[in-house]
C-alpha positions in Angstrom: 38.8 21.2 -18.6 38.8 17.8 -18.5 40.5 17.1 -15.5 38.1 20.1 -13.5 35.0 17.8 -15.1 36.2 14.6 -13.5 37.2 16.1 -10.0 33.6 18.1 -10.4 32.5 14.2 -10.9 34.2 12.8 -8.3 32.9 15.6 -5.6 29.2 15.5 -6.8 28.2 11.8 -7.0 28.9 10.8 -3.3 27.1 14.0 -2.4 23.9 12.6 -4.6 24.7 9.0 -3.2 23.6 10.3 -0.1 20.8 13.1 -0.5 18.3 10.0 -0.2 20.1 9.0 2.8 19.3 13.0 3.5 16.2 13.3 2.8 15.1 10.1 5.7 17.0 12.2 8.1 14.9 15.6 7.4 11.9 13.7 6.9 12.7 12.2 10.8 13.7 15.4 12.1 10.3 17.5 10.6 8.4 14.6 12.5 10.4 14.4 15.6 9.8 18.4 15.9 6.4 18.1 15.4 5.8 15.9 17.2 7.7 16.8 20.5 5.3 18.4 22.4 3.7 15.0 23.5 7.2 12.8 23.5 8.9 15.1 25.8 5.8 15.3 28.1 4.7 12.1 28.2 6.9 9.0 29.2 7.8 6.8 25.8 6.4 3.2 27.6 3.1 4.9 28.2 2.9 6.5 24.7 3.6 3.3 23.2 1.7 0.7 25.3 -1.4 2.1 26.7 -4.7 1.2 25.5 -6.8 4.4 26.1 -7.3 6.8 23.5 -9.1 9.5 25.1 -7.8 13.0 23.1 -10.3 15.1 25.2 -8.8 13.8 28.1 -5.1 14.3 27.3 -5.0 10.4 27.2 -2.9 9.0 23.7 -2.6 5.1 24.3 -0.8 4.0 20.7 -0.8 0.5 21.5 -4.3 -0.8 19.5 -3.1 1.3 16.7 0.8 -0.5 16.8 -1.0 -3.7 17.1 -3.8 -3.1 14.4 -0.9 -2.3 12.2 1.4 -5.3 12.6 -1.6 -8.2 12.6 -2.8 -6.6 9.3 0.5 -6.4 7.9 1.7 -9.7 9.4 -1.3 -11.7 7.7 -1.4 -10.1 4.5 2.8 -11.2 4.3 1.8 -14.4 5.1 -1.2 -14.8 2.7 1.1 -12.9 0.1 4.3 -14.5 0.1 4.1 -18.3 -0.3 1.3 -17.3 -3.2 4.0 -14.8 -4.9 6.9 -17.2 -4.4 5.4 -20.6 -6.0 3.8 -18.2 -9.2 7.1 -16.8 -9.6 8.8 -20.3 -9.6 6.3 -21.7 -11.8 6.7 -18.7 -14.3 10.3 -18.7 -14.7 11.0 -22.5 -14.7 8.2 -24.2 -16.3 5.8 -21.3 -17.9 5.6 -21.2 -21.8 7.1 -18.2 -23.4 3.7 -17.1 -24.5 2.0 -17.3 -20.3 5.0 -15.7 -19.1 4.6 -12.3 -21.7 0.3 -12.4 -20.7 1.4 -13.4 -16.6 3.7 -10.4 -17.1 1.2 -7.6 -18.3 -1.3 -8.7 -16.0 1.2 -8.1 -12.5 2.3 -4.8 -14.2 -1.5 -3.8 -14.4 -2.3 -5.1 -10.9 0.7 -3.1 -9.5 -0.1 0.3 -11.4 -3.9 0.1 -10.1 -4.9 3.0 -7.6 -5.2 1.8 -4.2 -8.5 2.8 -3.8 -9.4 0.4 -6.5 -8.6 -2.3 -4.1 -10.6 -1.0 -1.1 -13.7 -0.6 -3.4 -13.1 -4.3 -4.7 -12.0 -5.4 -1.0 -15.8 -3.4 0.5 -17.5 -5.2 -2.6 -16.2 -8.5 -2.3 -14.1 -9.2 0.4 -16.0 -7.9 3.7 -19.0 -9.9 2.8 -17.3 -12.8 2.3 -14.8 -12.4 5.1 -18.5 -12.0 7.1 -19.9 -15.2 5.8 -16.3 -17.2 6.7 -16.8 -15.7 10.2 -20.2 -17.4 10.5 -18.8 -20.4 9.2 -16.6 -19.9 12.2 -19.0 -19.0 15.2 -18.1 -15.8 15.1 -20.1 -12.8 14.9 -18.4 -10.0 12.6 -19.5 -7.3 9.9 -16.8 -8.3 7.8 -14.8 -5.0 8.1 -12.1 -6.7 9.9 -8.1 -7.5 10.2 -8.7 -10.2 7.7 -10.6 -8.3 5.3 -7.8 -5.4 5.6 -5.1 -8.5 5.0 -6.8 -9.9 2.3 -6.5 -6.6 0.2 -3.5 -5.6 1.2 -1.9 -9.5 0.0 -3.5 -9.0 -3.2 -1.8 -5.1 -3.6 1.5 -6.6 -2.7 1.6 -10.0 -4.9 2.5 -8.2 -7.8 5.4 -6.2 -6.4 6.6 -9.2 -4.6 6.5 -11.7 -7.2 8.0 -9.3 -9.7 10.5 -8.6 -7.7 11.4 -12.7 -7.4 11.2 -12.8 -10.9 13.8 -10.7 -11.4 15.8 -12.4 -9.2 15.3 -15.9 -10.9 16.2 -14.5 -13.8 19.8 -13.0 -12.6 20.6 -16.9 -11.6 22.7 -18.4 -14.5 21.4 -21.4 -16.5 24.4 -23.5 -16.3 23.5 -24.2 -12.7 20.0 -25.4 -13.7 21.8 -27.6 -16.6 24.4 -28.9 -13.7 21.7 -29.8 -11.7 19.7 -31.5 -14.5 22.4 -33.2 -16.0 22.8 -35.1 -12.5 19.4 -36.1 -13.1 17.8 -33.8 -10.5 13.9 -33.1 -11.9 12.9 -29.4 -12.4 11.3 -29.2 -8.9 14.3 -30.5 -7.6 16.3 -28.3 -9.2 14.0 -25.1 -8.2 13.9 -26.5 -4.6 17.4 -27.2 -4.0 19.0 -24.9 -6.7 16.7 -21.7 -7.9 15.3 -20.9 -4.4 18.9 -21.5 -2.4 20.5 -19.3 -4.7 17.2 -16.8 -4.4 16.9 -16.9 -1.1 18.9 -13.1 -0.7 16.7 -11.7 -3.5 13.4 -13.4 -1.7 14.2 -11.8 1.6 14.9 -8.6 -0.1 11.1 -8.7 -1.7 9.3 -9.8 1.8 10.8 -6.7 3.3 10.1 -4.6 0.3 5.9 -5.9 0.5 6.3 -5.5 4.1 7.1 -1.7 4.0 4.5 -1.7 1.5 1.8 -2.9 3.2 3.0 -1.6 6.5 2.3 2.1 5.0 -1.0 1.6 3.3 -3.5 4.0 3.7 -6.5 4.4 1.7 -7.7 0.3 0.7 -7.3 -0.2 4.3 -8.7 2.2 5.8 -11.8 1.4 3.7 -12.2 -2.3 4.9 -10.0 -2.9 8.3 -12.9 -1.7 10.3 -11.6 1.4 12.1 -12.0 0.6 15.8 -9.3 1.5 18.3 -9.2 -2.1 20.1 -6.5 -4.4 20.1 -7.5 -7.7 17.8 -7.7 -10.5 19.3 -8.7 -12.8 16.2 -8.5 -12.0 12.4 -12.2 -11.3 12.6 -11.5 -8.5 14.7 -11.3 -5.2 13.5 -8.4 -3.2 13.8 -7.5 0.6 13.4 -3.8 1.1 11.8 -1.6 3.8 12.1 -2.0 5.3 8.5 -5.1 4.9 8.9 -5.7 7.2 12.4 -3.9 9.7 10.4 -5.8 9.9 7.4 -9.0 9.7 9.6 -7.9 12.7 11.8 -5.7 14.9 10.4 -7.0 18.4 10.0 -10.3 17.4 11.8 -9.4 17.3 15.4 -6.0 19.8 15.9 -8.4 22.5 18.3 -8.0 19.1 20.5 -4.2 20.0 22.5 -1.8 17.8 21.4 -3.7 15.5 19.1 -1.5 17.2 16.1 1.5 16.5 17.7 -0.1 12.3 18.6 -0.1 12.4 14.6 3.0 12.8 13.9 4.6 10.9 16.7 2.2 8.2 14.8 4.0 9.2 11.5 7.2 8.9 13.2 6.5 5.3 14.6 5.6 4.8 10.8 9.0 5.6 9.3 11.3 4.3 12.4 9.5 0.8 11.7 9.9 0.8 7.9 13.9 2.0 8.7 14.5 -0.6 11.2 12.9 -3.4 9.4 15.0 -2.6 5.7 17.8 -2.1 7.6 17.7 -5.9 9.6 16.9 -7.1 6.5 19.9 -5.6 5.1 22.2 -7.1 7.8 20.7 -10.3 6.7 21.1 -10.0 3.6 24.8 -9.4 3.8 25.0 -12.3 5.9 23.6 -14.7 3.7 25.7 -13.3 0.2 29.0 -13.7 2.7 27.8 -17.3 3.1 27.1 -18.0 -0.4 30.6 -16.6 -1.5 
């Protein structure tokens, strides 16, 4: 019985191992069949970088949707990131015990909080002031805008990301902290040339992780980006993601021919992007731990 149990063992684990693995590929395939109507009538180039969306007319022009998508996601990685990375660094090298328990229930809050919490918070607070920094500015914007949707979308991903970096200072062993002190480095010489070097893996690995994150936000978005299919040409701009055309139109508009199928090719863009981008950051990763060893 024993020996039945382990070669049981032995044949089911690599089978669960890769039912995730599975599950991308069905979820890829479902989309791909849905959406195949317009990707095998339509010429991929034109689907992807046209401007014109015109569903009456047959016309499906993806490209101020991609582009909406990526400046959003771009800024809000770039407002999120350096913010998450020096909190972290202050938290696990020179935080009291006592900041570090409070700093710790507060990003497990923050990251358990309903997205729609942050759209409300982001119409409340950060399209008006997003409006007044556009006056500031010369420019003339309500406020719902590609800064407003990056704004929110930083603050929903800090928590993740910054946890996430935490973690990963925390796996780094002390001794190399006391090695680097006891050659009289200070502490932010030792985090600079010490903690973050031997991070720097685990902080890639979060940046990707708050990218796919933000990337595939619907709801707090949707709620403050603006909606208008134009390609941004400034932060003050607004934009029109991808999540957010499909949340907008799906179930609405499918007497329209081939507007169900423009979803889900939209859908599909979503996931290949996500895939793509984990699995660079993958590569890199690999890279840089072969380096380190």
């Amino acid at each position: 019985m024993r020996y039945f149990l382990d070669r049981s063992a032995r044949r089911l684990f690599p089978l669960l191992a890769g039912f995730p693995g599975f599950v991308v590929l069905l979820i890829a395939a479902g989309l791909f069949f849905r959406s195949r109507a317009i990707v095998l009538t339509r010429p991929l180039s034109k689907l992807l970088f046209a401007s014109a969306w015109l569903p009456s007319k047959g016309e499906f022009g993806f490209l101020p949707f991609i582009a909406g998508t990526m400046y959003v996601t771009v800024v809000a990685v770039i407002l999120a990131l350096p913010v998450s990375l020096l909190a972290a660094a202050y938290l696990s090298e020179c935080a009291p015990r006592r900041l570090r328990g409070l700093a710790a229930t507060v990003i497990d809050v923050l990251a358990g909080l309903p997205s729609v919490i942050f759209g409300v918070w982001g119409v409340l607070v950060v399209v008006p002031a997003v409006g007044a920094l556009a006056g500031l500015f010369g420019a003339a914007s309500s406020g719902y805008s590609v800064l407003a949707g990056a704004v929110v979308l930083a603050v929903m991903i800090s928590p993740t990301v910054m946890h996430i970096i935490l973690e990963v200072f925390s796996s780094i062993p002390a001794s190399l902290r006391e090695a680097s002190l006891a050659l009289g480095a200070t502490r932010w010489e030792t985090t600079r040339r010490v903690v973050l070097r031997k991070a720097a893996p685990g902080i890639i690995a979060a940046t990707v992780l708050g990218f796919s994150r933000a990337f595939g936000e619907t709801i707090a978005v949707l709620m403050v980006v603006g909606n208008v299919a134009v390609i941004p040409r400034s932060p003050f701009d607004p934009g029109y993601p991808l999540p957010a055309l499909i949340a907008n139109n799906y179930g609405e508009m499918m007497s329209v021919p081939m507007y169900d199928a423009a979803l889900m090719f939209a859908a599909l863009i979503l996931l290949v992007v996500v895939i793509v981008s984990n699995v660079l950051a993958r590569r890199v990763l690999v890279r840089l731990e072969r380096r380190a060893a």
